[in-house]
TITORVO-681044 format. One record per residue: residue in one letter; x, y, z of N, C-alpha, C in turn. Coordinates in steps of 0.02 Angstrom, whole numbers, padded with zeros to 5 digits, always signed. Layout:
BEGIN
aXYZXYZXYZ...
This chain:
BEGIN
x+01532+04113-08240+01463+04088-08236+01460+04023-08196x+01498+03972-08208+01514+03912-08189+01533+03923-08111x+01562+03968-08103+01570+03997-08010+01503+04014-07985x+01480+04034-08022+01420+04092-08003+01346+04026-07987x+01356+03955-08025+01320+03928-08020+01343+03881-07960x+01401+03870-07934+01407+03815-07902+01390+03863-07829x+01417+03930-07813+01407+03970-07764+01327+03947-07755x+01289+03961-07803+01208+03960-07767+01190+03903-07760x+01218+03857-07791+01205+03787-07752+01234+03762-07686x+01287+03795-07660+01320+03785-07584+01246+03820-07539x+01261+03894-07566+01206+03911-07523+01130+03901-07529x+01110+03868-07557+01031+03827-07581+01051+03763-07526x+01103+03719-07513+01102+03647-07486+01094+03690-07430x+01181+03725-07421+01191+03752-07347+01120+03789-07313x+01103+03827-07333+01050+03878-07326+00964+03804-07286x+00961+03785-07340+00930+03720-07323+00933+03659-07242x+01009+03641-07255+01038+03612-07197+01040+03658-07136x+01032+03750-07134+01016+03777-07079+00948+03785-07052x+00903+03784-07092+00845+03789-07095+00825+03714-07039x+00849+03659-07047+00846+03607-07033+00878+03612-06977x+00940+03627-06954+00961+03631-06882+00928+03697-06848x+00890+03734-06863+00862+03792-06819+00808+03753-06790x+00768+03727-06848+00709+03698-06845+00699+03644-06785x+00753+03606-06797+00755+03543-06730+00782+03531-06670x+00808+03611-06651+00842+03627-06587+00815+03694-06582x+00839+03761-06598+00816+03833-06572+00769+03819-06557x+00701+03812-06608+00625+03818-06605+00600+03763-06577x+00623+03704-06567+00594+03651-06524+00545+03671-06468x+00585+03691-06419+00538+03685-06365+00467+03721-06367x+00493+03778-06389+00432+03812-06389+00355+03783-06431x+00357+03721-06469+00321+03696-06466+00286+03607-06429x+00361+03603-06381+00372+03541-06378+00376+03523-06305x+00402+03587-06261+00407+03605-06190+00358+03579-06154x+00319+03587-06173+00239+03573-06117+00227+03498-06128x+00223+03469-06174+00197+03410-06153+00264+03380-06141x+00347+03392-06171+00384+03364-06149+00378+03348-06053x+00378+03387-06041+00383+03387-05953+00323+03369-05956x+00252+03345-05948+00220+03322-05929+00212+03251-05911x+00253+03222-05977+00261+03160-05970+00330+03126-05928x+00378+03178-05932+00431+03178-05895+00431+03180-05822x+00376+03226-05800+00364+03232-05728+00402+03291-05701x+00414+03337-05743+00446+03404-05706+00420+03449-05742x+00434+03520-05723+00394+03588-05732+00438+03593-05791x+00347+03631-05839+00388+03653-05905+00449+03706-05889x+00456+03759-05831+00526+03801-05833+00567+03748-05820x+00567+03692-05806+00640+03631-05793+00653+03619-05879x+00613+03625-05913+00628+03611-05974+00663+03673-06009x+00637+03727-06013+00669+03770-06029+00731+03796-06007x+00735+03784-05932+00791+03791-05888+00873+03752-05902x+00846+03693-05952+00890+03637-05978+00897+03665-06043x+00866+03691-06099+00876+03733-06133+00915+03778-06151x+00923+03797-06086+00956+03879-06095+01030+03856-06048x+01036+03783-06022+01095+03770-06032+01121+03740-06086x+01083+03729-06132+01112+03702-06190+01156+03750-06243x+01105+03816-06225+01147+03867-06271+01203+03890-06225x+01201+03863-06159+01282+03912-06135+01328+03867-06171x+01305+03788-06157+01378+03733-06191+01386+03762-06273x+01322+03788-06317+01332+03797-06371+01403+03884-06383x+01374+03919-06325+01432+03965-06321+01507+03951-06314x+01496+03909-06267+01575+03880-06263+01614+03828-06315x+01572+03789-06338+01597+03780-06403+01617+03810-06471x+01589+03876-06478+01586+03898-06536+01660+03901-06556x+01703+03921-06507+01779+03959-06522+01821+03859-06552x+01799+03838-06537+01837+03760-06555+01821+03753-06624x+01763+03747-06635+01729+03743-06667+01755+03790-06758x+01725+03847-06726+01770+03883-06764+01840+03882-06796x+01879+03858-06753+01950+03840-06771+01962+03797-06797x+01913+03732-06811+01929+03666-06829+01871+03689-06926x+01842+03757-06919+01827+03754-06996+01868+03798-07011x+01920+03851-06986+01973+03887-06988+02028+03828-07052x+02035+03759-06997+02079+03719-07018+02057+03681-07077x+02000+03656-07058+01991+03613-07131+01927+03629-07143x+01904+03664-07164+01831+03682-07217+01761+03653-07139x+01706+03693-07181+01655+03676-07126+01616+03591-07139x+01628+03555-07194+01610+03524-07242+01619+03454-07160x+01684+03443-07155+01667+03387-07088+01642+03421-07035x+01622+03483-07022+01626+03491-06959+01529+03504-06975x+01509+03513-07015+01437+03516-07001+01414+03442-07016x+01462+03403-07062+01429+03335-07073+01424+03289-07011x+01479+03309-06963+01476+03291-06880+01421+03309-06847x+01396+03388-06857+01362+03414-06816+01289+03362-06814x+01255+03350-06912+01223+03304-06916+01210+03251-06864x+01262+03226-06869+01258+03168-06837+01260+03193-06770x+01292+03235-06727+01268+03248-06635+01200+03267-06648x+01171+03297-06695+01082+03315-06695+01038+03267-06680x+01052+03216-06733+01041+03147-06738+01034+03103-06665x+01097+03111-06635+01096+03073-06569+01070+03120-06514x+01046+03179-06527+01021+03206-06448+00968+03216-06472x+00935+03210-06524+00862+03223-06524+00834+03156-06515x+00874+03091-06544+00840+03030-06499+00855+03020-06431x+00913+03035-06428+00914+03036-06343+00824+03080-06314x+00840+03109-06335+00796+03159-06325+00704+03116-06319x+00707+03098-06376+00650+03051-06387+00640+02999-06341x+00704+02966-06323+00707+02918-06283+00692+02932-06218x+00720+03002-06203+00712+03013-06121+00650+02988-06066x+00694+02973-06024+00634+02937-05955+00640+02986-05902x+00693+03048-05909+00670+03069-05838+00725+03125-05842x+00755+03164-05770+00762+03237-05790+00850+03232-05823x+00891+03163-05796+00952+03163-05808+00944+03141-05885x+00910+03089-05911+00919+03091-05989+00893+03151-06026x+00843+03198-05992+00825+03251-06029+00889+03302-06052x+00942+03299-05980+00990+03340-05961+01041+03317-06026x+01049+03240-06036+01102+03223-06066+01072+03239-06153x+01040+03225-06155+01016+03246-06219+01022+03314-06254x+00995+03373-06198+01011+03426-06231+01088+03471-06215x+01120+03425-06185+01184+03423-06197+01209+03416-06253x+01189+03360-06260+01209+03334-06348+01194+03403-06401x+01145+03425-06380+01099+03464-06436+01145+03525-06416x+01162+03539-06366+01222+03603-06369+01267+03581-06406x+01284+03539-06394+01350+03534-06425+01341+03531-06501x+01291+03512-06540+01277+03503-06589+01245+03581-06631x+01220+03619-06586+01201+03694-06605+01265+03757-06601x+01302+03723-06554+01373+03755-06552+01434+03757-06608x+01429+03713-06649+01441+03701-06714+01407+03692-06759x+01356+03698-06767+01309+03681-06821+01269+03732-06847x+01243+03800-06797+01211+03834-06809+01265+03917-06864x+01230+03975-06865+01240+04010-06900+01318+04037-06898x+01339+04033-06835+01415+04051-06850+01465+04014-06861x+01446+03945-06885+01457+03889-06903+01478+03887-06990x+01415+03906-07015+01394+03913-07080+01428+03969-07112x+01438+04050-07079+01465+04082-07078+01543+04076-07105x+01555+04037-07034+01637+03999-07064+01653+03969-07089x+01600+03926-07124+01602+03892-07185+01615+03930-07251x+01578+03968-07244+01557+04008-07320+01632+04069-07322x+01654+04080-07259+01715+04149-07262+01784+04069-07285x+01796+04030-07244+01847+03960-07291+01847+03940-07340x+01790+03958-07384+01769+03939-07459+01771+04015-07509x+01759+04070-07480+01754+04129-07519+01785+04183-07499x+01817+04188-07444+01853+04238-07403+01817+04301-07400x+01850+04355-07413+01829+04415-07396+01752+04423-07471x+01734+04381-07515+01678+04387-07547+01628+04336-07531x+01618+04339-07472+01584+04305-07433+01520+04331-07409x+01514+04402-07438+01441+04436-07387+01369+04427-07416x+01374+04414-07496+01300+04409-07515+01294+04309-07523x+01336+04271-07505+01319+04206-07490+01317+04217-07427x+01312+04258-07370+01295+04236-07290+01226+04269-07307x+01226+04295-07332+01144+04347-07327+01110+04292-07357x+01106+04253-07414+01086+04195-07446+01045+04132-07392x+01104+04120-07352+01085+04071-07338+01038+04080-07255x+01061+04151-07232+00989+04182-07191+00925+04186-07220x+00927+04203-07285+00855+04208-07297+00837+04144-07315x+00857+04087-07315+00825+04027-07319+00818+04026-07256x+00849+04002-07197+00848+03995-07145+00814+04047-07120x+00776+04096-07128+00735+04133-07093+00684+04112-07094x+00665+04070-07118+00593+04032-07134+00596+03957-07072x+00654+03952-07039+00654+03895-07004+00595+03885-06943x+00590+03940-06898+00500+03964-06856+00458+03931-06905x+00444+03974-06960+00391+03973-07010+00398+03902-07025x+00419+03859-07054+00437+03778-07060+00443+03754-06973x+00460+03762-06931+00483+03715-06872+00417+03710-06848x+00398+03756-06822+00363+03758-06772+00285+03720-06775x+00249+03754-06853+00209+03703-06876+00220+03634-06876x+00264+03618-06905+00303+03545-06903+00288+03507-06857x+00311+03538-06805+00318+03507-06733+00266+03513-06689x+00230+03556-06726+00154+03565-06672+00140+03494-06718x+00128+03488-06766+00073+03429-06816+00106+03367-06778x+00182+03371-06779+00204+03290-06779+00188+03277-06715x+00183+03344-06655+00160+03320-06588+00091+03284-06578x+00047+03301-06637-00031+03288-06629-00030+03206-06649x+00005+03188-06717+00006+03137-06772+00070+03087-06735x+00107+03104-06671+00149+03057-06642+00159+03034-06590x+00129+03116-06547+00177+03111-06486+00220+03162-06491x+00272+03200-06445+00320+03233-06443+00385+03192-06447x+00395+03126-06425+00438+03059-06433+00442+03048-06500x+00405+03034-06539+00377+03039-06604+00414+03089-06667x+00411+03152-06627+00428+03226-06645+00494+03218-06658x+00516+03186-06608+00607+03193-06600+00639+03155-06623x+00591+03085-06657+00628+03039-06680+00626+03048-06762x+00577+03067-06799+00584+03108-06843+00634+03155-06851x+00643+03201-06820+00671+03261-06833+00754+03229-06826x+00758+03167-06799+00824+03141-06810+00845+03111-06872x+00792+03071-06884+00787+03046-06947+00823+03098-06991x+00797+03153-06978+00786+03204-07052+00859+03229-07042x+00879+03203-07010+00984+03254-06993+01022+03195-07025x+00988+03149-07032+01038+03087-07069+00997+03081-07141x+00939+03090-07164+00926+03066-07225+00914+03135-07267x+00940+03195-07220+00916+03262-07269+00978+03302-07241x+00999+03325-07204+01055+03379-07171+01116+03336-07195x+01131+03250-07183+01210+03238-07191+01220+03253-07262x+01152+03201-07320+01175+03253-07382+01171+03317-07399x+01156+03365-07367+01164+03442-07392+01209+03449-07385x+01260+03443-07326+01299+03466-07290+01362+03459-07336x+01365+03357-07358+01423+03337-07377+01414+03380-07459x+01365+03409-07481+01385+03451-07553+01428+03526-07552x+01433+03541-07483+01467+03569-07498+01543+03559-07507x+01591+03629-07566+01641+03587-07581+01702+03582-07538x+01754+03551-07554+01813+03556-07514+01828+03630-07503x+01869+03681-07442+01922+03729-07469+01963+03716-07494x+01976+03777-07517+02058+03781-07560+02137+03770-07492x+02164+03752-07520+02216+03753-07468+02235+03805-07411x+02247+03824-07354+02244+03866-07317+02314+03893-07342x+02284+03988-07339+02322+04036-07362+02388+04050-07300x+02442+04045-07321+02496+04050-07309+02454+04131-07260x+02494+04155-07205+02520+04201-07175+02498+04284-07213x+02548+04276-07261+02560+04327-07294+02484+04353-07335x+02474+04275-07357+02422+04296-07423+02343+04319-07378x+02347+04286-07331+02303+04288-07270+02281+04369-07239x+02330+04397-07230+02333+04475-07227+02304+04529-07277x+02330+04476-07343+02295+04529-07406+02239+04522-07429x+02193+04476-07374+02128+04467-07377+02091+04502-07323x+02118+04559-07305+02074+04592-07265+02040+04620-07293x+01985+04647-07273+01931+04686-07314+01939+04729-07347x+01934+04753-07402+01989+04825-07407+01884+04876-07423x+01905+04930-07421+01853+04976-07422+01844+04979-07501x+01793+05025-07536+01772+05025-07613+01813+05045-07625x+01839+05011-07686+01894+05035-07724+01951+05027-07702x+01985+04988-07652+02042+04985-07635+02059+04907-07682x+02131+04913-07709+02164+04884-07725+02173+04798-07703x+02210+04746-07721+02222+04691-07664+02287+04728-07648x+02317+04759-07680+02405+04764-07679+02408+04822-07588x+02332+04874-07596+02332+04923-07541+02306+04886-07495x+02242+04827-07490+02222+04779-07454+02265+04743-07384x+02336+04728-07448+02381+04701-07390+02401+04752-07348x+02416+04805-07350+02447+04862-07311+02386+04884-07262x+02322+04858-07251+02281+04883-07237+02282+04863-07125x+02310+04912-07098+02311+04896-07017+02273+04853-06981x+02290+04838-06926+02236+04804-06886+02213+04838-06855x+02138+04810-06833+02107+04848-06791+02122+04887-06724x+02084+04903-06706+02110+04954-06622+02101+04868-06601x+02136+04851-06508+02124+04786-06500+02057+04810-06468x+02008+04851-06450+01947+04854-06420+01910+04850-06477x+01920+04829-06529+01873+04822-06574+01818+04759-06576x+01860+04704-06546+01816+04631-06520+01786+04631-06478x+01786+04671-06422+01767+04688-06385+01683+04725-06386x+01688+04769-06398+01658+04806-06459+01600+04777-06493x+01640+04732-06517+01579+04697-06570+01553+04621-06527x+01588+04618-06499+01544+04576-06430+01494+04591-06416x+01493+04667-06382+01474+04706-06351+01395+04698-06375x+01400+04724-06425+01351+04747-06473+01303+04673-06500x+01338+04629-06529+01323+04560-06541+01273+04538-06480x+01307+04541-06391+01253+04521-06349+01185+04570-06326x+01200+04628-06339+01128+04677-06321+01075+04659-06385x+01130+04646-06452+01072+04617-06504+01037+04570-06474x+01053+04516-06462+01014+04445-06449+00994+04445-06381x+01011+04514-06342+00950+04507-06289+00897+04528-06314x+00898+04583-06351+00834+04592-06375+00783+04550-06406x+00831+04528-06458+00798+04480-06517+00757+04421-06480x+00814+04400-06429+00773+04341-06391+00717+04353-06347x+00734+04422-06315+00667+04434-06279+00611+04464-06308x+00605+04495-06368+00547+04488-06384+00521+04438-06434x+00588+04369-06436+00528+04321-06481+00519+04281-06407x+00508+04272-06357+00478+04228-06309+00418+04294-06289x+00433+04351-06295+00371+04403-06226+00345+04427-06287x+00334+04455-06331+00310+04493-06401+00228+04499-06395x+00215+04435-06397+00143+04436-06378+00114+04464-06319x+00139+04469-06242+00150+04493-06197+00134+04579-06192x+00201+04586-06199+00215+04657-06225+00161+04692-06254x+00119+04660-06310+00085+04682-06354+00018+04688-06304x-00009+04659-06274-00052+04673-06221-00066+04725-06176x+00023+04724-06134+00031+04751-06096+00039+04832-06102x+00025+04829-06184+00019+04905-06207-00044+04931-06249x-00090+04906-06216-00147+04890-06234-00185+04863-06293x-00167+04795-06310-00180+04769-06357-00227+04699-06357x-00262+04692-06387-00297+04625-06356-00260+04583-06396x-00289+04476-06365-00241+04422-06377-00227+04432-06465x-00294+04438-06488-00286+04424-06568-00234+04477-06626x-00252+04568-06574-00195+04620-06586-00138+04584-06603x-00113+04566-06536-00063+04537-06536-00016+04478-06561x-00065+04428-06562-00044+04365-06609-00018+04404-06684x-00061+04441-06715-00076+04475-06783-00001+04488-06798x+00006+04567-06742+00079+04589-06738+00122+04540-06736x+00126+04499-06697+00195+04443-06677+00210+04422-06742x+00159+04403-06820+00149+04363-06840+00185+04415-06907x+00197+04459-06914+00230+04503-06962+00317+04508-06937x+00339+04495-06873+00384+04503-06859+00455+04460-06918x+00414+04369-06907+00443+04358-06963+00446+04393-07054x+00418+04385-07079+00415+04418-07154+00460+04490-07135x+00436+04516-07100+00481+04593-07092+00567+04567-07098x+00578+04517-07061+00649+04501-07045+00670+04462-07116x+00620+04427-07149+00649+04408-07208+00671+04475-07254x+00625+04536-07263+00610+04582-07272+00667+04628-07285x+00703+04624-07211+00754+04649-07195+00837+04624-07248x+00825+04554-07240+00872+04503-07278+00875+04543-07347x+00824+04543-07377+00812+04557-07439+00840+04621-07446x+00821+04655-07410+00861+04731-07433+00915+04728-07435x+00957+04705-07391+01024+04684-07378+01066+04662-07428x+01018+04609-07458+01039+04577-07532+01044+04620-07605x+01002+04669-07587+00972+04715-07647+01005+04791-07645x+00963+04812-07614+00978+04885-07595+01040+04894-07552x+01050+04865-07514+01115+04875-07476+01193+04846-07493x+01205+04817-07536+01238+04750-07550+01289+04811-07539x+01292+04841-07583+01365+04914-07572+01363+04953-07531x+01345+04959-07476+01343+04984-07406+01353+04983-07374x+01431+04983-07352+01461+04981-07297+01421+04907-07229x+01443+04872-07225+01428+04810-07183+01417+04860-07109x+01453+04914-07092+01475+04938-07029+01398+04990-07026x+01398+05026-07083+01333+05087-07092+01268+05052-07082x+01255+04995-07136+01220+04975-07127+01197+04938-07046x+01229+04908-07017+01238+04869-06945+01196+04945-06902x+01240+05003-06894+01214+05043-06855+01150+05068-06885x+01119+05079-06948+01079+05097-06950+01011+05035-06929x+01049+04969-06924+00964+04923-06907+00975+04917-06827x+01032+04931-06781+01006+04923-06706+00947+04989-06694x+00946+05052-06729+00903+05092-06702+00829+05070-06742x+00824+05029-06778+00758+04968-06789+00708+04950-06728x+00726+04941-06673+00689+04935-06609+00685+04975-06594x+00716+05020-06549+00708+05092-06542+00669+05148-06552x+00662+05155-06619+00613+05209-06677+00551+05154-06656x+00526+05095-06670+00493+05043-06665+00430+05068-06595x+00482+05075-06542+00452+05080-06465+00435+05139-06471x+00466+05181-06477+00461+05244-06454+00399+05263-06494x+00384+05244-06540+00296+05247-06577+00245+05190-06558x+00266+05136-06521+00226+05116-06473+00218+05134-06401x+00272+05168-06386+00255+05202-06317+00199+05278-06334x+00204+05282-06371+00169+05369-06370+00116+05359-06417x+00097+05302-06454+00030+05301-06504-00002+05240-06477x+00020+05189-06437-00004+05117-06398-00032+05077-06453x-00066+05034-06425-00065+04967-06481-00086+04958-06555x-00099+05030-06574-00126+05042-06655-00045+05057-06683x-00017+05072-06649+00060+05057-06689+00094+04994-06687x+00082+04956-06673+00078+04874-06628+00130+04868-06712x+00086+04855-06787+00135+04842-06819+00166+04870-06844x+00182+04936-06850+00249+04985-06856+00313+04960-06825x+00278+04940-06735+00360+04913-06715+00358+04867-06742x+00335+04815-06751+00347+04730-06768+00364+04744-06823x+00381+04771-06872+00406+04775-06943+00459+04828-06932x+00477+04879-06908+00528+04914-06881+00590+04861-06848x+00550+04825-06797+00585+04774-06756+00619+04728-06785x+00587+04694-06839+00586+04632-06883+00645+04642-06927x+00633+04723-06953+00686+04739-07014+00770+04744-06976x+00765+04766-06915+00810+04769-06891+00848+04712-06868x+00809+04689-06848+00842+04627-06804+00876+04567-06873x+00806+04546-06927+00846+04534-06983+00909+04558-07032x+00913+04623-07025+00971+04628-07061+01041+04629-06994x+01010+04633-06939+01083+04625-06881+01093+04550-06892x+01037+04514-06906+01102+04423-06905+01132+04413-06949x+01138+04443-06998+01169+04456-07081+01249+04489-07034x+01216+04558-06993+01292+04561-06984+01332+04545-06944x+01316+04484-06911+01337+04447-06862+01408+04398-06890x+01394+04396-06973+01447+04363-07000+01444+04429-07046x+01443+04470-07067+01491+04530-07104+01527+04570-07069x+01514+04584-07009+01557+04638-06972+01602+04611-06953x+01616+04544-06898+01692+04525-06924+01732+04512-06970x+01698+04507-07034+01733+04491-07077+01753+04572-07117x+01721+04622-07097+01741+04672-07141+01770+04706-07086x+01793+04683-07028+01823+04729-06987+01896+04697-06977x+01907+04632-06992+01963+04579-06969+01971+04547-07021x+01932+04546-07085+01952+04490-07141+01968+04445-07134x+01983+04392-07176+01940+04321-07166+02007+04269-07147x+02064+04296-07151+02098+04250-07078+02097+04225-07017x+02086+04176-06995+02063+04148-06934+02002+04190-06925x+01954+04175-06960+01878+04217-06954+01848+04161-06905x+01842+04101-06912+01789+04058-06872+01822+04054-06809x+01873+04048-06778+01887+04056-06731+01867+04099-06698x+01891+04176-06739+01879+04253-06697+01786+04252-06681x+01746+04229-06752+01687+04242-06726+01667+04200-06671x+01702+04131-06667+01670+04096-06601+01670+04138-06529x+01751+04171-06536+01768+04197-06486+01706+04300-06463x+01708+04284-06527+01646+04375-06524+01573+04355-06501x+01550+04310-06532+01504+04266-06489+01482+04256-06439x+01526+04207-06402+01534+04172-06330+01481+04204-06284x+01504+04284-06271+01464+04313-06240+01417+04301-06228x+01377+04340-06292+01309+04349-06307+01254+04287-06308x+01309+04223-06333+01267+04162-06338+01273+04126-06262x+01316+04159-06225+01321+04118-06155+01261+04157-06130x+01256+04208-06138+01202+04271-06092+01148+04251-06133x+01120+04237-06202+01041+04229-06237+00992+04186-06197x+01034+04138-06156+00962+04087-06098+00917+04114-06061x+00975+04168-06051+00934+04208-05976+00893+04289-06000x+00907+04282-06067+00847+04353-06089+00785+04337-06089x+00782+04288-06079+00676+04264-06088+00665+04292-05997x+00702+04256-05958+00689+04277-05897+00709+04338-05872x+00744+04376-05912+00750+04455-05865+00711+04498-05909x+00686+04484-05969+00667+04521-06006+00581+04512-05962x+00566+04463-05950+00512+04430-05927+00494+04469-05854x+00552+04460-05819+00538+04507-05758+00522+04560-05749x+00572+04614-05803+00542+04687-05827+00484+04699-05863x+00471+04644-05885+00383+04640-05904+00336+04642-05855x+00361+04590-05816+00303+04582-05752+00308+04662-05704x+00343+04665-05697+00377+04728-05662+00342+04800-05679x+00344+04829-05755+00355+04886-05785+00311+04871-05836x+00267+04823-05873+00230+04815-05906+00261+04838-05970x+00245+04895-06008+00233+04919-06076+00308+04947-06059x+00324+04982-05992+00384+05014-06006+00443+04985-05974x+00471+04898-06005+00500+04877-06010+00514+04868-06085x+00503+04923-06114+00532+04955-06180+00586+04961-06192x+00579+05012-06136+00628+05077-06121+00715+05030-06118x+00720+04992-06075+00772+04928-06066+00797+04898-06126x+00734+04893-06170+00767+04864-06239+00774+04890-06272x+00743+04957-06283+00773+05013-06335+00843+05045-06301x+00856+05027-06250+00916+05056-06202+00969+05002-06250x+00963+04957-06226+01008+04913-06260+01032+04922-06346x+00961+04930-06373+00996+04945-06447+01002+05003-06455x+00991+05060-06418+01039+05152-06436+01126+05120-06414x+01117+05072-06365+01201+05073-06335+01235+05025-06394x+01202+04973-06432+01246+04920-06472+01253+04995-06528x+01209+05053-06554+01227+05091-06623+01256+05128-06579x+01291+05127-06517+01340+05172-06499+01399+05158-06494x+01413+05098-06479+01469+05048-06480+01495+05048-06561x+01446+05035-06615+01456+05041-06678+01482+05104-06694x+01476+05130-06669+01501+05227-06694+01560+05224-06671x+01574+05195-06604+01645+05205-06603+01702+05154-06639x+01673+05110-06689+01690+05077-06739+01711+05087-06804x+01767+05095-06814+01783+05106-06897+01810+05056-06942x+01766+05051-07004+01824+05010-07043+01891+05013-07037x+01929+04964-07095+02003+04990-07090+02012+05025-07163x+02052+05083-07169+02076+05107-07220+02177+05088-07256x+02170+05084-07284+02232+05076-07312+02275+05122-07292x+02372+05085-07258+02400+05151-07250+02429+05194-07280x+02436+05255-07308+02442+05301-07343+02537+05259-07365x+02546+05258-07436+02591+05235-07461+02656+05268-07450x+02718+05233-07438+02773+05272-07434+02828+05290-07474x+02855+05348-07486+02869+05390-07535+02936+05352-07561x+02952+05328-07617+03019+05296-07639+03073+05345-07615x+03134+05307-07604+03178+05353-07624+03221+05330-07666x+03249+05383-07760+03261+05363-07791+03351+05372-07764
């Protein structure tokens, strides 16, 4: 019981402290972009354009990153992150022009590159190992509310400050609210020897720890694989939270249709969390994964052939899917590779997808302008190919035991 209580308090701070770094970097601009550059003197795409280099530095960090909560717990490495939040969102505040804008959200890569969800992830697999899947789902569904909290936030503090204003706050809040969440969580346990490390691979229902250890490694295209799959997710995800509203038009929907729909996308994705937590908890991490990429898919294909009166079928189709895929963004490596050098491997499964997420607003954007309604087709393309990549994915099974000889 005494486990059971300190677990929901990691993920209540942790869960909290993500909510707080989504809030003051992911979702920023999008309410903060426009007047940022106005006063700056460059085009809001220069702002976004700086942005979406922030998430490539955040890609390239992840694999360091990872390795250094591999080594010693996530506990310094997010109480750091704090503090880079801290200094690039005042940088940020401070900025006079396009090179401090530049240096700032530098900072903020580097600070989202460790700080954000596969961060937390490797926190929670160094503290719980392979019983690690219903504390990652935990602390998504707090943090799924970070839009829902940021964005208001930051629209108000833009009205009641300034956008300068915005950022100096939101720094504030990484030193007088994120460093203490962060530092509650607890130490790890000493890092598992080699051996013991192995017998923490995932084992399937009902497998043993003793069959656990005997349990193979993956094919090596298996990272690959789940790369694969990881970046067609977050093209999607990203391109329809910047075009959604768009889209929804462009398939005949008017502005307010559309706002409406956009506006279920969240709750659906909490939605999604929840099942995950509930109904799915014993469900294969791998079954479940392939059954939410065809979430978009089923989604379109009843907005391509019924048009904008199905508007929220997809957005809750979409929503459920895409929410329960960031859940398995930290279960599928861990139930495919178990939780030895997990933060490393996920930095490295990552990289991809988070180096490529800058540039889905703009290609997703082009096939909009391009193809209107049937720049669907592209993103339901993408998620039939990530539940195809998943199919050629198998857990690991234990190897069949070998016969004594007496």
């Amino acid at each position: 019981m005494s486990d059971r209580i300190d677990r929901t308090h990691t993920v209540l701070a942790l869960g909290t402290a993500q909510t707080l770094a989504w809030a003051s970097s992911y979702y920023l601009p999008a309410m903060l972009a426009a007047p940022m550059a106005r006063d700056l003197g460059v085009a809001t795409p220069t702002v976004f354009a700086v942005f979406s280099m922030a998430l490539i530095v955040s890609a390239l960090v992840g694999p360091l990153a990872g390795r250094l909560i591999d080594h010693h717990g996530g506990r310094p490495v997010l109480l750091g992150t704090n503090v880079l939040f801290a200094a690039g969102l005042a940088t940020l505040g401070g900025a006079q022009g396009p090179a401090s804008l530049v240096a700032a959200w530098l900072l903020l890569g580097l600070a989202m590159g460790a700080g954000l969800y596969e961060a937390a992830f490797a926190a929670l697999v160094r503290l719980y190992g392979t019983g690690s899947r219903n504390a990652i789902t935990g602390i998504t569904l707090l943090a799924g509310f970070a839009s829902t909290v940021g964005w208001p936030l930051s629209a108000w503090m833009e009205v009641q400050l300034g956008w300068r204003g915005a950022c100096f706050v939101w720094a504030g809040l990484h030193l007088v609210l994120g460093l203490p969440l962060n530092a509650m969580l607890p130490r790890p346990p000493a890092r598992a020897t080699l051996a013991t490390e192995a017998a923490t691979t995932a084992p399937a229902a009902g497998t043993s720890a003793a069959a656990a250890a005997a349990l193979p490694p993956p094919p090596r295209y298996t990272a690959a694989l789940l790369s694969l799959v990881f970046t067609l997710v977050w093209f999607v995800s990203t391109g329809m939270a910047a075009h959604l509203p768009t889209l929804m038009q462009a398939a005949g929907g008017t502005l307010a249709l559309a706002v409406a729909v956009g506006a279920l996308v969240g709750p659906a994705q909490v939605a999604g969390r929840l099942f995950e937590f509930g109904l799915l908890r014993r469900v294969s991490p791998l079954a479940v994964a392939r059954v939410a990429t065809l979430g978009h898919p089923v989604g379109a294909l009843l907005l391509w052939f019924i048009g904008a009166p199905a508007g929220a079928a997809f957005a809750i189709l979409h929503g459920l899917g895409n929410g329960i895929l960031t859940i398995a963004k930290g279960t599928l490596p861990l139930a495919l590779f178990g939780a030895g050098g997990y933060g490393a491997r996920q930095g490295w499964i990552a990289l991809p997808g988070r180096a490529l997420q800058g540039l889905a607003p703009w290609l997703f954007g082009m096939a909009l302008e391009r193809w209107g309604a049937g720049a669907l087709w592209l993103s339901s393309a993408c998620g039939l190919a990530a539940c195809a990549a998943l199919l050629c994915l198998r857990a690991p099974h234990p190897a069949p035991a070998r016969p004594t000889i007496s």
